[in-house]
C-alpha positions in Angstrom: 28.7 1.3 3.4 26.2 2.2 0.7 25.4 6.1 0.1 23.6 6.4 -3.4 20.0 6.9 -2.5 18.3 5.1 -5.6 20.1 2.0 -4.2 19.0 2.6 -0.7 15.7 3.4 -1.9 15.7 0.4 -4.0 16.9 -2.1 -1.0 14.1 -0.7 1.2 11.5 -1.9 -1.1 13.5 -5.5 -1.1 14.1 -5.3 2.7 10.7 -4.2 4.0 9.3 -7.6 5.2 13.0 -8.3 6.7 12.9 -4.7 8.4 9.5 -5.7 10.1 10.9 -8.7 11.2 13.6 -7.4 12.5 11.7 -5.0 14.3 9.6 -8.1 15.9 13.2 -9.0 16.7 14.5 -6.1 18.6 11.3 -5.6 20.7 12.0 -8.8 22.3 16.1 -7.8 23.3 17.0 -5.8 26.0 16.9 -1.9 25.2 19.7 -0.4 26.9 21.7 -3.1 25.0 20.0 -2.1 21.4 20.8 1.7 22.6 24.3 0.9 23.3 24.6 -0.3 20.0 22.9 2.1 17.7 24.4 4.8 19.5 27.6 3.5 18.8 26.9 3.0 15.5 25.4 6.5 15.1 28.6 7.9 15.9 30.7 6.0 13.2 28.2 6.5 10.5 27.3 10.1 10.8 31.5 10.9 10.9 31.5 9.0 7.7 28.4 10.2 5.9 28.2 14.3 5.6 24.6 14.9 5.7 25.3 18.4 3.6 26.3 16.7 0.6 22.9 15.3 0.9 19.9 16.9 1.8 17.7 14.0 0.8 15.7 14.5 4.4 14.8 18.0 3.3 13.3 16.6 0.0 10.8 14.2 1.2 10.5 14.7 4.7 8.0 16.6 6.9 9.5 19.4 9.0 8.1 19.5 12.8 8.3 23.0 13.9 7.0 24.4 17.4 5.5 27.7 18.2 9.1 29.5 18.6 10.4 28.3 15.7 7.4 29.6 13.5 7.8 33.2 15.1 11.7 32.6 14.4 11.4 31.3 10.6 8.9 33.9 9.6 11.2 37.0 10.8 13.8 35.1 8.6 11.1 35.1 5.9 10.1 38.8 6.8 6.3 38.1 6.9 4.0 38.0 9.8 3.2 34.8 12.1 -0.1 34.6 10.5 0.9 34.6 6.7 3.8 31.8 7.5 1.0 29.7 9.3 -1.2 30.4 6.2 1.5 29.6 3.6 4.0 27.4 4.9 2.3 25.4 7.8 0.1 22.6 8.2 -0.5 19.8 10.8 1.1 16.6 10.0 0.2 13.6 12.2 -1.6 16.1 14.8 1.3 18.6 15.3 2.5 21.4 13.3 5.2 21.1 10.6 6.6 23.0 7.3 4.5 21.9 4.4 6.3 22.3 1.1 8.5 19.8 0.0 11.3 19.6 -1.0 11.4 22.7 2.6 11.7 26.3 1.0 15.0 26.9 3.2 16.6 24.2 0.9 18.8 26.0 -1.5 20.9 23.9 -4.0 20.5 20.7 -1.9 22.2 22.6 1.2 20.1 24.0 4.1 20.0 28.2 3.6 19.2 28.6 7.1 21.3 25.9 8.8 22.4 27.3 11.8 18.9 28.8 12.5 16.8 25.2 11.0 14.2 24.2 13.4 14.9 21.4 16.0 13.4 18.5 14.5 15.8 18.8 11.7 19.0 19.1 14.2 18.4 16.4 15.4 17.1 14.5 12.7 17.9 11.3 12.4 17.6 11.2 15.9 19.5 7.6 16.6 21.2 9.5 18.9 18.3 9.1 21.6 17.4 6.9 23.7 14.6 4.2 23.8 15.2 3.3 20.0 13.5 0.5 20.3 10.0 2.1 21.0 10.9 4.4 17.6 11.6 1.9 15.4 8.4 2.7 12.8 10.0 5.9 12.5 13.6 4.2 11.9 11.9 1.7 9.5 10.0 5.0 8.0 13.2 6.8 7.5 15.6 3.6 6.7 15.2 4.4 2.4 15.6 8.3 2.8 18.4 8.6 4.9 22.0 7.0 3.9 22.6 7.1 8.0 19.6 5.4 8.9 20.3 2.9 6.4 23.6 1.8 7.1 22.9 1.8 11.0 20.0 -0.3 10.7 22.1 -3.0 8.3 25.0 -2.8 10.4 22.6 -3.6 13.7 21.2 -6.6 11.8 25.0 -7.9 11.4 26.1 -7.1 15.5 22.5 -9.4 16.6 23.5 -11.6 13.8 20.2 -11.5 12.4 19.8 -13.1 9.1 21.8 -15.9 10.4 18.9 -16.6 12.6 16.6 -15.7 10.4 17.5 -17.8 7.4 18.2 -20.7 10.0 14.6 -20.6 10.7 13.7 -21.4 7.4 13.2 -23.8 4.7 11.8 -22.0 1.7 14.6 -20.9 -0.4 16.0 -17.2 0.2 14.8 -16.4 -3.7 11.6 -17.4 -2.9 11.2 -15.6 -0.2 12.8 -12.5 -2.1 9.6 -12.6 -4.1 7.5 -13.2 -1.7 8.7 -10.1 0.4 7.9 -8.3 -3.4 4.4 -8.8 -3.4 3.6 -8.1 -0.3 5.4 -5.0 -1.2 3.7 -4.4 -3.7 -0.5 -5.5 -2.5 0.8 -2.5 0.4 1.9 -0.4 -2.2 -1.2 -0.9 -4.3 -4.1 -1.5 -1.0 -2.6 1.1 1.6 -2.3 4.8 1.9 0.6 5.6 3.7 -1.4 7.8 6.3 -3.1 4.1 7.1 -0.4 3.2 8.8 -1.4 -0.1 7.9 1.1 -3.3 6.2 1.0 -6.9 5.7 4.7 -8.5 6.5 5.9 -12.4 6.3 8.0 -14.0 8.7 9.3 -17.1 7.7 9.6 -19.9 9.5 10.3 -23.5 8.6 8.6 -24.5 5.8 5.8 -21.4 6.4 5.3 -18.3 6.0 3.7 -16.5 8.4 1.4 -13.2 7.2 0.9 -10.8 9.7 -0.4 -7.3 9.9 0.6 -4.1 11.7 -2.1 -1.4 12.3 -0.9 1.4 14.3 1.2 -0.1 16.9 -0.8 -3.4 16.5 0.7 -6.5 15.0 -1.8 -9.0 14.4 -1.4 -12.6 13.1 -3.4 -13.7 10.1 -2.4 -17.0 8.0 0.0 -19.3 7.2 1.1 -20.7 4.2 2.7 -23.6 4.0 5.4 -23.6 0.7 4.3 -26.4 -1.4 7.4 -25.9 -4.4 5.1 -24.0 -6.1 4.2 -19.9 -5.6 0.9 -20.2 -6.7 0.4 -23.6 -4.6 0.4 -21.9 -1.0 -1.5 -24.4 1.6 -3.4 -22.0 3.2 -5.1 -21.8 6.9 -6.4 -19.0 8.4 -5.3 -17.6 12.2 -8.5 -18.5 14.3 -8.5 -15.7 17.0 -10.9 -18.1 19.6 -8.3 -21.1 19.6 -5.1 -18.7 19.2 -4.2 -21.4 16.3 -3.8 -21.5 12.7 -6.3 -23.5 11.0 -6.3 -25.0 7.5 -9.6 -26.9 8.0 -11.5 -24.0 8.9 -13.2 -21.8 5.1 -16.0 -20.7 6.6 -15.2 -17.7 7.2 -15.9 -14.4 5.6 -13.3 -13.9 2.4 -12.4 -17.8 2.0 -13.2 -17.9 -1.7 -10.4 -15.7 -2.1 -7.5 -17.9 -0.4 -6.8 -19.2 -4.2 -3.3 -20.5 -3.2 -1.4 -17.1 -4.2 0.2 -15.1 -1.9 -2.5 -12.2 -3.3 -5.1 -14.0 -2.6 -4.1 -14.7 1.0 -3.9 -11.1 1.6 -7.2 -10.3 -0.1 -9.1 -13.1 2.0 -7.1 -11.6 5.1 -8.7 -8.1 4.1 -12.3 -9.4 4.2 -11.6 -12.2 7.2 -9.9 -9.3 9.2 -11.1 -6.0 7.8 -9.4 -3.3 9.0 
């Protein structure tokens, strides 16, 4: 079990592509099973890991509040309805949620209103639901905050057996594909704004790698590179939507001066092949 949250934070970066994969995974096994599980796991880690001593989600995370709750946490406040929706409220992702961070009910890393805090953060990190496996953005979203999350999402890679299958799929050493998973990290990092909503990920397969991209709740192939020995030396062919194929014969199409063999230069040609 790992709880210090620059090492979670670090492993998310390392993990993203394997996260998404996972994901691509766990929409393809049986729900009720994946429930069963993560439930179950829930339940073990949250006994273990005492969310007070932490207070990491009331850092960096976004606060949903409803219309009660306002009315509630401004008479805690002593100020009217209109001067907490002036000062301390704003919509996040079309619905209404506290907007200063780290929350101003966080006092010394522990929640000053805990028994009163809106409903969203009760629940919070809601693994306790059901349907997980239409959530799992939010769980990816939330896997380098929260030590929970984290731990529950490893450990559910380890019951499915997952990088076992994963790696078995593969030819291209794991190292190499450690640093491949980096700069993808990194051109999302660098190309993206988080509100996007938008990500390259690899899956790895063989001796290729395939680059894919999610928009929204859309995962759409784009190329595959073919490992040559070399990470600069990426055989290239672009994901020809009219055939449903990959094609490496095909660089007429818009951005294929930029397929220079890197992994970079795959996602750049991607960007102007595909733009989003």
């Amino acid at each position: 079990m790992i709880t210090n949250l620059e090492e979670i934070k670090t492993l998310g970066e390392i993990n993203e592509d394997e996260n998404y994969q996972f994901r691509v995974y766990l929409k393809g096994q049986k729900s009720f099973k994946t429930d069963k599980i993560v439930h179950g796991l829930y339940k073990k880690f949250s006994k273990e890991i005492d969310c007070t001593t932490c207070g990491n989600c009331c850092l960096c995370l976004k606060t949903g509040v409803n219309e009660n709750e306002i009315i509630r946490l401004s008479g805690i406040l002593n100020i009217s309805v209109e001067k907490m929706r002036e000062q301390y409220i704003e919509k996040f992702d079309r619905s209404d949620s506290l907007k200063n961070l780290p929350c101003i009910f966080l006092k010394d890393l522990k929640c000053s209103i805990y028994e009163s805090r809106p409903g969203d953060c009760k629940s919070y990190p809601h693994l306790h639901k059901k349907d997980i496996t239409s959530r799992l953005l939010s769980v990816i979203g939330n896997y380098s905050e929260c030590p929970i999350v984290f731990n529950v999402f490893e450990e559910l890679k380890t019951e499915y057996n997952f990088r076992n299958r994963n790696m078995a799929k593969s030819n291209i050493p794991f190292e190499i594909q450690k640093q491949a998973s980096k700069m993808i990290y990194d051109f999302n990092e660098k190309h993206f704004a988080e509100e996007m909503n938008v990500n390259y990920f690899a899956e790895f397969k063989g001796k290729y790698l395939y680059l894919n991209r999610y928009e929204g709740k859309l995962i759409s192939p784009v190329a595959r590179l073919e490992y040559t020995g070399n990470m600069d030396e990426w055989e290239f062919a672009i994901f020809k939507w009219s055939t449903e194929k990959y094609d490496p014969d095909d660089w007429f199409f818009p951005g294929s001066e930029l397929a220079d063999g890197t992994i970079e230069g795959a996602m750049e040609a991607g960007l102007e092949a595909y733009p989003i």
